[in-house]
C-alpha angles and dihedrals in degrees: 000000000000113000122248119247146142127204106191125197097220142104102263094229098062083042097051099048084045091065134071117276111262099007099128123071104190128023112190107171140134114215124217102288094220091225087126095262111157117245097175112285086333101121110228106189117069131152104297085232085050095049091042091055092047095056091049087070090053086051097046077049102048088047093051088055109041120090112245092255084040123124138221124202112188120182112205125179137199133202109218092256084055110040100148100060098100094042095052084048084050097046083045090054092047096069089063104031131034105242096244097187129335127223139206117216106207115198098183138014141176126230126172094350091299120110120224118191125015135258139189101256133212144222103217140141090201104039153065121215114263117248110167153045141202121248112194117213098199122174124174090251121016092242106100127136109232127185102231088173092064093077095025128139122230122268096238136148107271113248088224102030106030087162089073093071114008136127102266098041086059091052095045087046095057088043092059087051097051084051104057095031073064093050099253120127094233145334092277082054089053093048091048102040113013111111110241085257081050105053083039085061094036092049090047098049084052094061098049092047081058098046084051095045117029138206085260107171089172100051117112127238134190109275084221115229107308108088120207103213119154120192116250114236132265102239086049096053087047097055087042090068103040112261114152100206144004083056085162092057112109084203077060099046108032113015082253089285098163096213122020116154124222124291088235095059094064085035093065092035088062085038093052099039087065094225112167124241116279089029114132123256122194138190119187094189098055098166108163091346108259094142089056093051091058091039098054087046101056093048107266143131113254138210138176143186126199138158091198114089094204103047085049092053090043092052087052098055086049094047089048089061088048095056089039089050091236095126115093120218 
């Protein structure tokens, strides 16, 4: 069954206030940066107050569309001259949306001395690379239900620190709980000073709070808000979708967008937002279809909006491997 999908050449604005009110459940984009990257002939620098009032008709738009327990996930980058440009898009979209949870896309970190993920660096005397990015989670009320275990980690013993989540350390942890819930300041309280009908009641209700809550390494638990997510490489994007040679090319690999995220990160914003299978997910801001990929994945319907023919024609050589299940993971 071929997966249902639209990829529309148009400017989303005209094609939001064309369609019906609340007709769309989950919104994932990431609109044009106006740090004067080049997307094609699109002009991306504009006057910052320009470019500010513009988006607030995205925003009027995005808001007539979505359903009222609808959600909306907008990436927003900086370059370190401009640092504010995401903050002054998320103080636009505010005026509109409530900032449900923010989110900070990191793209390389270091542990232990050793990197994971990759970055553009820099040669400066006055800045850091940037690593990182925001990702705004905006609904029209605050209120909505998410599924943080969608995208959980399991709840498993750390290989550096096993002390964090082992055995013993649950069972010391619920210890502590029973004794205060019995007004002693901690299990070694309760062994020193807890009467024998006392440390009968203390050791029994133990033993029901882990029955009730299991040593459960496997168990999943909310990442928090800083997302590890690293870009996949150029010469792998171009072999996912099928190019033979010039893996390295960015016009292979990526249709010469200057700025896509990873297919993961809208992969864990339609995760997280709960959405059943078959709800629609938009993205007004196609560019070369990686919403749509996830999107299509994960069961949804998927539609997309983009001025830029090339991009249009690139996301749907990438969306016909999916539904011909072509494209690796």
């Amino acid at each position: 069954m071929k997966s249902k999908y639209k990829i529309i050449k148009q400017d989303c604005i005209k094609w939001m206030n064309a369609q019906n009110p609340k007709s769309i459940d989950c919104i994932v984009t990431s609109p044009p940066y106006n740090l004067n990257i080049k997307y094609g002939n699109y002009d991306d620098s504009a006057p910052r107050k320009v470019y500010l009032v513009w988006l607030a008709e995205v925003a009027k738009a995005i808001k007539k569309v979505l359903k009222d327990k609808g959600q909306l996930f907008l990436n927003m980058g900086y370059s370190n001259s401009d640092p504010f440009v995401a903050m002054d898009v998320a103080q636009v979209f505010r005026k509109y949306f409530i900032l449900q949870n923010q989110f900070t896309w990191v793209k390389h970190v270091v542990v232990n001395d050793f990197g994971h993920g990759q970055y553009k660096p820099i040669t400066s005397n006055r800045y850091t690379s940037a690593t990182t990015e925001s990702v705004f989670h905006f609904t029209k009320k605050g209120d909505v239900a998410i599924d943080r275990l969608a995208i959980g980690q399991r709840n498993q013993t750390h290989p550096i620190y096993p002390e964090l989540y082992s055995e013993n350390r649950h069972r010391a942890v619920t210890r502590r709980k029973i004794a205060k819930r019995m007004k002693f300041k901690n299990y070694k309280d309760v062994l020193a000073n807890a009467t024998d009908t006392q440390k009968k009641e203390f050791e029994n209700k133990v033993k029901q709070l882990l029955k009730e809550i299991p040593y459960e390494p496997e168990k999943k638990k909310c990442i928090g808000n800083a997302w590890f997510i690293p870009y996949t490489p150029t010469s792998k994007l171009s072999k996912q979708i099928g190019v033979d040679k010039g893996h390295n090319y960015r016009k292979n690999s990526r249709a010469d967008h200057p700025a896509t995220f990873p297919e993961k990160l809208s992969e864990q914003c339609i995760k997280l937002s709960g959405i059943k299978k078959g709800s629609i997910v938009y993205d007004p801001f196609l560019g070369t279809g990686t919403t749509l990929v996830s999107a299509i994945k994960l069961g949804m319907i998927g539609i997309g909006t983009e001025i830029n023919e090339n991009y249009n024609k690139f996301s749907k050589k990438r969306i016909s491997l999916v539904n011909n299940r072509q494209l690796p993971e």
